[in-house]
C-alpha positions as CSV (number, residue, x, y, z in Angstrom):
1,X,34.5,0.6,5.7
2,X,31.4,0.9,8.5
3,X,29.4,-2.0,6.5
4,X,29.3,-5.3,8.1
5,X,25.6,-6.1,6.1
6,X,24.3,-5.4,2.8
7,X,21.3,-7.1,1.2
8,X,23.0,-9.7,-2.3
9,X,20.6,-10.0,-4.9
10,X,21.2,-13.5,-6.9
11,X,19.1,-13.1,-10.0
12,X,17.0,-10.2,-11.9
13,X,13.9,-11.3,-9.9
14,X,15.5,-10.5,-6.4
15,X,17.1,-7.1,-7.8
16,X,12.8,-6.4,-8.6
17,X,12.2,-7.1,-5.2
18,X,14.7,-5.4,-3.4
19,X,13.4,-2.1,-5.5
20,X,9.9,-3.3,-4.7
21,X,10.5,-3.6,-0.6
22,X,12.7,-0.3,0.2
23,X,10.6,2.0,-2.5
24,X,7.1,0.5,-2.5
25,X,7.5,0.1,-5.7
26,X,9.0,-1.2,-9.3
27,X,8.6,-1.2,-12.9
28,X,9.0,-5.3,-14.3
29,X,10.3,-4.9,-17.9
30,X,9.4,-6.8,-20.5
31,X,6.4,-9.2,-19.2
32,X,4.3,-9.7,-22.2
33,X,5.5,-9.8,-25.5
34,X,3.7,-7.3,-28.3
35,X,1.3,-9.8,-29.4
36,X,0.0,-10.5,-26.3
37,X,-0.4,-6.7,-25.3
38,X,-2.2,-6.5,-29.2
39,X,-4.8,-8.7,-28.0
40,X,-5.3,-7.1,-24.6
41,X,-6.0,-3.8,-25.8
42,X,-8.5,-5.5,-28.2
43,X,-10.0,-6.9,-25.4
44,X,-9.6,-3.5,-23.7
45,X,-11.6,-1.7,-26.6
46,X,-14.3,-4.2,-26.4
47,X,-15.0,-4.4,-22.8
48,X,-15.2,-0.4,-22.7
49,X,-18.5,-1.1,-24.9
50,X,-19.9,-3.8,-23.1
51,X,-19.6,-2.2,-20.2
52,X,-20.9,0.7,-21.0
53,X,-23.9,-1.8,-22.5
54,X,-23.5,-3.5,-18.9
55,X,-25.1,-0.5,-17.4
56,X,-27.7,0.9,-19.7
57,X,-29.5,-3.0,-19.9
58,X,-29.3,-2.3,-15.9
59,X,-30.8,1.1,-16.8
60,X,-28.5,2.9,-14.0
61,X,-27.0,5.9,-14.5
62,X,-22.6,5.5,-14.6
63,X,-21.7,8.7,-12.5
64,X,-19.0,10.4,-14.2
65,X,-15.7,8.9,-12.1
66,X,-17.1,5.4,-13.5
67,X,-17.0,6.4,-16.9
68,X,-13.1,5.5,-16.7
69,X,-12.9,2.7,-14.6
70,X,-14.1,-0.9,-15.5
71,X,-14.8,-3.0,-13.0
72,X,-14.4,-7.0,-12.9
73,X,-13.3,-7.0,-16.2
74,X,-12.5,-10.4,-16.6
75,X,-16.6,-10.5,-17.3
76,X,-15.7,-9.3,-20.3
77,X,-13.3,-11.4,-21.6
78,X,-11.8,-14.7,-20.0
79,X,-8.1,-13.2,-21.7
80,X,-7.9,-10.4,-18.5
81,X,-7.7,-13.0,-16.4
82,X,-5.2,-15.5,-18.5
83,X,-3.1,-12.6,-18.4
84,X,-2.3,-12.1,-15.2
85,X,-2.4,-16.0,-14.2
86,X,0.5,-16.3,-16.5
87,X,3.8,-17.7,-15.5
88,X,5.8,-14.9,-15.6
89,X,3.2,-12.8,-13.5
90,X,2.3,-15.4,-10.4
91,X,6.4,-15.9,-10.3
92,X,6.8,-12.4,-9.1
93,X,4.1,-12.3,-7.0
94,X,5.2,-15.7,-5.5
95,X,8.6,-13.8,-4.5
96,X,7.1,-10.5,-3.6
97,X,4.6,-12.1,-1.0
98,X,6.2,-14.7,0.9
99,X,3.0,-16.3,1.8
100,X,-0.3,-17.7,0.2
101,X,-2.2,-15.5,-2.2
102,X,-5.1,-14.7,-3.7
103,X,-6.7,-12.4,-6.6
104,X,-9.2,-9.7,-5.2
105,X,-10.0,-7.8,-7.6
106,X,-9.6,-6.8,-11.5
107,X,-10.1,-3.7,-12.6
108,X,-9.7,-1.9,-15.9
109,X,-9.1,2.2,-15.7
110,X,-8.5,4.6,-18.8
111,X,-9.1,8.3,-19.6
112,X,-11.1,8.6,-23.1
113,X,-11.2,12.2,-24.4
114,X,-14.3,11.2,-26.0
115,X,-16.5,10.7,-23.4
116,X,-15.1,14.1,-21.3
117,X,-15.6,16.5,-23.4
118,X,-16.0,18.9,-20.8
119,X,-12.1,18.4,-20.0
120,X,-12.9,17.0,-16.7
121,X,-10.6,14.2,-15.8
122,X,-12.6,11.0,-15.9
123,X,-11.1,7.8,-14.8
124,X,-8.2,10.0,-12.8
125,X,-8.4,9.6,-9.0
126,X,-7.0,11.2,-6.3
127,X,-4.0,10.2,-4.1
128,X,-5.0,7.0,-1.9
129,X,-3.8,3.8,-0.7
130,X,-5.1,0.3,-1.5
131,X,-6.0,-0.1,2.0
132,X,-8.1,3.0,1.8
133,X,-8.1,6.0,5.0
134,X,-5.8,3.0,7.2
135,X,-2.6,5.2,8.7
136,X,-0.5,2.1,9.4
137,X,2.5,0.6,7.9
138,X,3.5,-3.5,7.7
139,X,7.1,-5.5,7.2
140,X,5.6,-7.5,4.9
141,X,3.5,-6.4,1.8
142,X,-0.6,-7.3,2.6
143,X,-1.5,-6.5,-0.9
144,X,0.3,-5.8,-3.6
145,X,-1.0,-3.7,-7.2
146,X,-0.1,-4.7,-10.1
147,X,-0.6,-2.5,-13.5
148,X,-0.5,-3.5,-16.9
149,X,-0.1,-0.6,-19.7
150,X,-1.8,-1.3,-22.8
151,X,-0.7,2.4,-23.6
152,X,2.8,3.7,-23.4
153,X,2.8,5.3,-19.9
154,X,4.8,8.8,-20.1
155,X,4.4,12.1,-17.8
156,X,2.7,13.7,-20.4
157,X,-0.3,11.2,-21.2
158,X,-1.3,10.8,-17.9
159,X,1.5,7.9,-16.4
160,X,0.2,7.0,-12.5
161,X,1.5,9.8,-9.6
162,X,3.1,7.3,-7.3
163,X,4.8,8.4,-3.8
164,X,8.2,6.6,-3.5
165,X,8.9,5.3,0.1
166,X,5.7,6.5,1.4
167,X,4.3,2.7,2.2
168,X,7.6,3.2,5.5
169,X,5.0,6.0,7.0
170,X,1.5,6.2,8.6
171,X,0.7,9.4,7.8
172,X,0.1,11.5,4.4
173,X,3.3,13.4,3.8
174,X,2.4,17.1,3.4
175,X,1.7,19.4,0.9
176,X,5.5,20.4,0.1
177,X,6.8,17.0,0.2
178,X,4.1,15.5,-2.3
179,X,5.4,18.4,-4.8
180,X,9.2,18.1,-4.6
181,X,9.0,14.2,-4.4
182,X,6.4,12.6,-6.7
183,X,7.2,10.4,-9.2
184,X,5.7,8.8,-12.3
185,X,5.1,5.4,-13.3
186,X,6.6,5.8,-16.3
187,X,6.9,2.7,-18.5
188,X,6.8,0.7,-22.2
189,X,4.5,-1.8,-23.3
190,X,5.1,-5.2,-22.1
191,X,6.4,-3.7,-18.3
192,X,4.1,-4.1,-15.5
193,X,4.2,-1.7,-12.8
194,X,3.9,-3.2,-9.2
195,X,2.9,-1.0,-6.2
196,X,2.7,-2.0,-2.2
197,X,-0.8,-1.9,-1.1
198,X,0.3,1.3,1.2
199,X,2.0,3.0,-1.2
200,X,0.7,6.3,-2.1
201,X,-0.4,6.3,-6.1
């Protein structure tokens, strides 16, 4: 009664994407098997030291936010790149942008005790949008953000703040909002976690 249209998803893919368009964001389960997310985070250990090497064979000085973030990892190893070229990983993106795409970036980001010993929180940024200081909202996705765990992501180790909804708005939400309405991008290994480029994370 009062409904003469509602949006029919035909397959698990659509039911992603229908999650993905009205909440500017979703959490893809099961996209890489555990042997595949095995050799990641061995790739993920070893590009931590070669890019920390990276720098001091530059003989600049990583300021502390860059101590947790990698970037253009695929330098590293060609495996960073194989993994997000796979299959099951252009698929989606094919359905989520309805249009021609490219990679722009790849970008490794982890918080390691052992280099903040001060407690500070490197590699943890504060609330932005892909499409950084831009106040503006689209019907289609421009960008989309796609995270692979190589750690179980949970509340309490750190899991991504993400704003639900808030790629439909402009503007910030305020202060009161962002505390009764954030949510975390909690997920297992092997699940991907797929922002818009406007959502707030």
């Amino acid at each position: 009664s009062g409904i003469k249209q509602q949006h029919h998803n035909y397959s698990e893919l659509d039911a992603y994407k229908e999650e993905f368009d009205r909440k500017g964001c979703v959490i893809v389960k099961n996209v890489f098997d555990p042997e595949q997310i095995t050799s990641l985070q061995r790739a993920y250990d070893g590009a931590i030291l070669e890019n920390l090497n990276f720098y001091k064979n530059k003989n600049v000085e990583m300021r502390k936010k860059e101590m947790g973030i990698i970037r253009q990892i695929y330098r590293y190893d060609e495996l960073f790149i194989e993994s997000v070229v796979k299959k099951e990983v252009t698929d989606l993106v094919d359905r989520f942008i309805d249009d021609d795409w490219i990679i722009t970036q790849q970008n490794g980001s982890h918080v390691d005790e052992n280099t903040n010993p001060s407690g500070d929180s490197v590699g943890v940024q504060v609330w932005h949008r892909d499409f950084v200081f831009r106040h503006i909202t689209t019907s289609k996705p421009l960008m989309i953000n796609m995270l692979i765990p190589l750690d179980k992501f949970t509340k309490e180790n750190g899991a991504t703040n993400i704003l639900p909804y808030s790629h439909l708005f402009p503007e910030f939400p305020s202060n009161e909002f962002v505390i009764e309405n954030l949510d975390y991008a909690e997920a297992n290994l092997g699940d991907i976690i797929v922002l818009n480029g406007l959502t707030y994370h």
